[in-house]
C-alpha positions, 0 to 999 in steps of 0.5 A, spaced: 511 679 709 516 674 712 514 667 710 512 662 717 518 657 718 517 652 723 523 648 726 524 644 733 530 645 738 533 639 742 537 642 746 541 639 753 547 641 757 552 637 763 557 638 768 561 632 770 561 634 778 556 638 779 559 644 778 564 641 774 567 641 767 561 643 763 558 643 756 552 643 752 549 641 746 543 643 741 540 640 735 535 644 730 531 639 726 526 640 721 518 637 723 517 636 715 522 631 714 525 629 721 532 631 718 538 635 723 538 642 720 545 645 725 548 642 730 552 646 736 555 645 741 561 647 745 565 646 753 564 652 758 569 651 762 567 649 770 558 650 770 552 646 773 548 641 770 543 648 770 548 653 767 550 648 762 543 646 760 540 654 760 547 655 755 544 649 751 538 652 750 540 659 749 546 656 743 539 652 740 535 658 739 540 663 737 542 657 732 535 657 729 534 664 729 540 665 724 538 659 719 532 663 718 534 670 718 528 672 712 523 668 717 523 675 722 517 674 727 514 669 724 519 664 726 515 658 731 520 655 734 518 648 739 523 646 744 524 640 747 529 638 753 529 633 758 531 639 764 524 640 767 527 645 770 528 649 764 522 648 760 517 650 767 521 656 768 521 659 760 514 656 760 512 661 766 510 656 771 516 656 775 519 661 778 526 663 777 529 663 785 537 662 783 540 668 782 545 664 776 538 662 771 536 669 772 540 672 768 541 664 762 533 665 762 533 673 760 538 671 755 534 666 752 527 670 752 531 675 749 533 671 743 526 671 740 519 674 742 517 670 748 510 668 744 514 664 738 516 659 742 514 653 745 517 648 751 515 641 752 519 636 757 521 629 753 525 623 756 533 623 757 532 617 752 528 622 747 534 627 747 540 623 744 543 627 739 543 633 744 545 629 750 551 626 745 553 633 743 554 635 750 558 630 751 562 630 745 564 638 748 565 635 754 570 630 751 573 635 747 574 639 754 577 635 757 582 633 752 584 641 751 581 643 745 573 647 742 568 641 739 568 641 732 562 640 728 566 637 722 567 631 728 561 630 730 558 623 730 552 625 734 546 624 729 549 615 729 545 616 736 540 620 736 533 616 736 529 615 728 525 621 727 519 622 723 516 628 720 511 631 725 507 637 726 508 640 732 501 642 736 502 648 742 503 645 749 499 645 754 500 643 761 506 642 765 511 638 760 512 631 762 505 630 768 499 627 766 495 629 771 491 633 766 489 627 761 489 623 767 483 627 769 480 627 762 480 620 761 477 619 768 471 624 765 470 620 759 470 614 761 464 616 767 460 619 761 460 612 757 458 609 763 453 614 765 452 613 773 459 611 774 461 615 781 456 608 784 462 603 782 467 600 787 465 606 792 469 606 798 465 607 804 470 611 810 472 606 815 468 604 820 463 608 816 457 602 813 454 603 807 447 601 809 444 607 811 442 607 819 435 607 821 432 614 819 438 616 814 437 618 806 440 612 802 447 613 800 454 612 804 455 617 809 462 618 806 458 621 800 453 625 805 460 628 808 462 631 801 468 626 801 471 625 795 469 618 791 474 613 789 473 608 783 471 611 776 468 617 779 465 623 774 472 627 776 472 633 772 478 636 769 482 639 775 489 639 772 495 638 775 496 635 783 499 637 788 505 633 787 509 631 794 516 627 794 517 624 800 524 623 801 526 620 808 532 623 812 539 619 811 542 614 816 544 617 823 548 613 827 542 609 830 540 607 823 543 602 821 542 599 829 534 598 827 534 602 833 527 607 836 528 614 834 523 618 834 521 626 836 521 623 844 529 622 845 535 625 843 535 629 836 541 625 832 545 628 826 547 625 820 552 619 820 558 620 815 553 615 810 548 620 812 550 626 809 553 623 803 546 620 801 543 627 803 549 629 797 546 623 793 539 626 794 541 633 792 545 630 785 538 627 784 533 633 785 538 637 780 538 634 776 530 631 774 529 640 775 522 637 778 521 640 785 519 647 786 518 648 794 522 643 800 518 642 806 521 639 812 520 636 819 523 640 825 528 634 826 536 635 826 537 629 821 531 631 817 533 639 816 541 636 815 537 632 809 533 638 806 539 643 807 544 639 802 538 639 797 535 646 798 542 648 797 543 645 790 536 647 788 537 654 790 530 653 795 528 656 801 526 650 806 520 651 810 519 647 818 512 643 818 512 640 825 506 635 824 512 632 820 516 629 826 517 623 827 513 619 832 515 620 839 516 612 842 516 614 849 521 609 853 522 606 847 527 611 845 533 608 843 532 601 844 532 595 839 525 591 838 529 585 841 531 589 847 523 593 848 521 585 847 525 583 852 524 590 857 516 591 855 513 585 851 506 586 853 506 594 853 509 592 845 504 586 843 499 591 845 502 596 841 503 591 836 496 590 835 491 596 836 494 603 832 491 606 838 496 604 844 501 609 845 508 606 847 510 605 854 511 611 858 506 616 854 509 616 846 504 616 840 499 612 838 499 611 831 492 614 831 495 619 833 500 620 828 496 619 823 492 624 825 497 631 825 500 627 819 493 628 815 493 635 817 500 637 814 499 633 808 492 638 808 496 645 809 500 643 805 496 640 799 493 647 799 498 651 800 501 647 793 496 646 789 498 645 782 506 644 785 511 639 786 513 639 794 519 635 797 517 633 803 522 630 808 520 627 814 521 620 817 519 612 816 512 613 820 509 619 817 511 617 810 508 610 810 502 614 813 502 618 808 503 612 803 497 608 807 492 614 807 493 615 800 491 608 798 485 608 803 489 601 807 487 600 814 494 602 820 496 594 820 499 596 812 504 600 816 509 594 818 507 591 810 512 597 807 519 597 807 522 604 807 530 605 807 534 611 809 534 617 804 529 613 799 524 617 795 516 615 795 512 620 791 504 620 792 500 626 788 493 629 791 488 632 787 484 637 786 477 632 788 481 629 793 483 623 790 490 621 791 495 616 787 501 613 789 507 614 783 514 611 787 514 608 794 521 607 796 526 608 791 533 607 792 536 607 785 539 614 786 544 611 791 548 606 787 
């Protein structure tokens, strides 16, 4: 019988343009002593960050298996990489869309049986040696010649290791939500009755009962969701929705009302190039699964430019939209202050005004914006959903998320092709992880 060997793969691959000249690089590491057993890396011409990144792994697994030919079937080998992308879809929990990783991933699942290997998701930072190695093929690549191992200078930049078992991974690499969960449970049961702390009432709803009505809040009657230390179970991972506002149109940088009630602008010059900036920044974090768009030219023009990077369908949700602002539209605060100050005072002071000339109220808005987030929350139960859409419903997504009153709308900031991310659980809980990230456009 062949004995049982362990060894750990990290593995990494780049491509400087996306596509462009591409390498990858692999390491294979003894759990028992932390020590690098092989290093492999090599430069592959013109390739996607993806397709480097799947010949990374392919290139770690081949290396393990042939270090230890003796070990058969009974070689386990626990990969870690920091492509979400690649660890979700080898782990089975994302589907293979692209037709360029379909054939990467059967090579990959071929080189050992599928039940031999194990895939965590770790950190860029924890994937040094790997990502070291790539860029040393990528030098080489550029300077005409192969990666030699004898070169390497790799292991100098790779984090210190210690010996370690490997347990089998469980849930999606990277999210936390299932420990989360499991932390929310125990920290109810040591409480006891903890579902009673810091419960927060629906509003306009008191939590003194009204004459003849059981004790308790009517939100708890209604079977909404508790907030606080509630008794959550384990619910796993939540849907997870990446809110990325469109980028910049012409009106943008003017400030200027632009709803679903005027004209359907497209993206500026600087617009599309954040929606290329975008899509450089989703590829290359691997995480989101299903895009989801308003129907709005600026926003469909954004979601087009992501979707094509990611090899993903787009799908039109019209309560989405943008607010229609009436006779606003196109106009400046100053100028709508100078034209309709009362109706904008007015406005300005009650979620449930519309703007001059029968637009949207805000009630209103966040009324078919809940109903979306709540198709789409169901529909993508346990999945990762870019959502691109526009100022208002983001904030009012943000806004019901942390159960903040309408006024918080003109407390956010949100800049054109920022990302905010809000995850809805299985109870009905929300957490608001990312709220107007610009770091991918500098």
């Amino acid at each position: 019988m062949s004995a049982a060997r362990q060894v750990v793969v990290e593995a990494d691959g780049g491509s400087r343009g996306n596509p462009g000249p591409a390498g990858y690089g692999a390491v294979v590491i003894d759990p028992a002593t932390g020590e690098p057993l092989a290093e492999t890396a090599e430069y592959i011409g013109v390739a996607t960050n993806n397709v480097a990144e799947y010949r990374g792994l392919i290139a770690g697994l081949t290396a393990a298996k042939a270090l230890f030919p003796e070990a058969g079937d009974a070689l386990r080998v626990h990969v870690r990489m920091d492509s979400k992308l690649v660890v979700e879809q080898m782990s089975g929990r994302w589907k293979i869309k692209h037709p360029d990783m379909k054939p990467l991933a059967a090579r990959a699942a071929a080189v050992l049986p599928p039940s031999s290997v194990t895939y965590e998701w770790i950190p860029r930072a924890q994937n040094k040696h790997a990502d070291r190695l790539a860029n040393e093929a990528m030098d080489a690549g550029r300077d005409g010649r192969q990666w030699e191992a004898s070169a390497s200078t790799a292991v100098l930049d790779a984090p210190a290791r210690t010996p370690s078992t490997l347990p089998p991974v469980q849930g999606p690499p990277g999210d936390q939500a299932a420990g989360a969960a499991k932390a929310r449970a125990a920290l109810a049961a040591a409480r006891g009755a903890a579902d009673t702390l810091f419960p927060v009432p629906e509003p306009g709803v008191p939590d003194t009962p009204a004459p003849g009505q059981p004790a308790g809040t009517a939100s708890e009657k209604a079977g909404a969701p508790l907030t606080g230390w509630g008794s959550a179970p384990d619910l796993g991972a939540p849907a997870t929705l990446v809110l990325l506002r469109h980028g910049e149109t012409a009106l943008t940088p003017e400030k200027r009302f632009s709803g679903s009630g005027g004209t359907d602008p497209e993206l500026s010059a600087t617009g599309r190039g954040q929606a290329e900036r975008a899509a450089d920044h989703f590829a290359a974090l691997g995480a989101v699964q299903e895009i989801v768009s308003s129907p709005l030219r600026r926003c469909r023009e954004t979601a087009a430019a992501v979707a094509g990077r990611l090899g993903l369908d787009v799908q039109i949700d019209e309560g989405l939209r943008e607010t229609d602002f009436g006779a606003w539209e196109g106009l400046t605060f100053g100028e709508v202050r100078e034209r309709y100050a009362d109706d904008l005072t007015a406005w300005l002071a009650s979620p449930d005004t519309a703007p001059t000339g029968g637009g949207e109220s805000f009630a209103e808005v966040a009324e078919r914006v809940a109903a979306a987030r709540d198709r789409i929350v169901a529909r993508y139960a346990g999945r990762t959903v870019l959502l691109v859409t526009h100022v208002t419903p983001i904030k009012t997504l943000v806004r019901l998320a942390l159960g903040a009153p309408p006024e918080a709308l003109f407390r956010m900031e949100l800049s054109a092709a920022s990302i905010s991310t809000v995850a809805h659980y299985g109870d009905g809980n929300a957490s608001v992880r990312l709220l107007n990230d610009t770091s991918h456009l500098r």
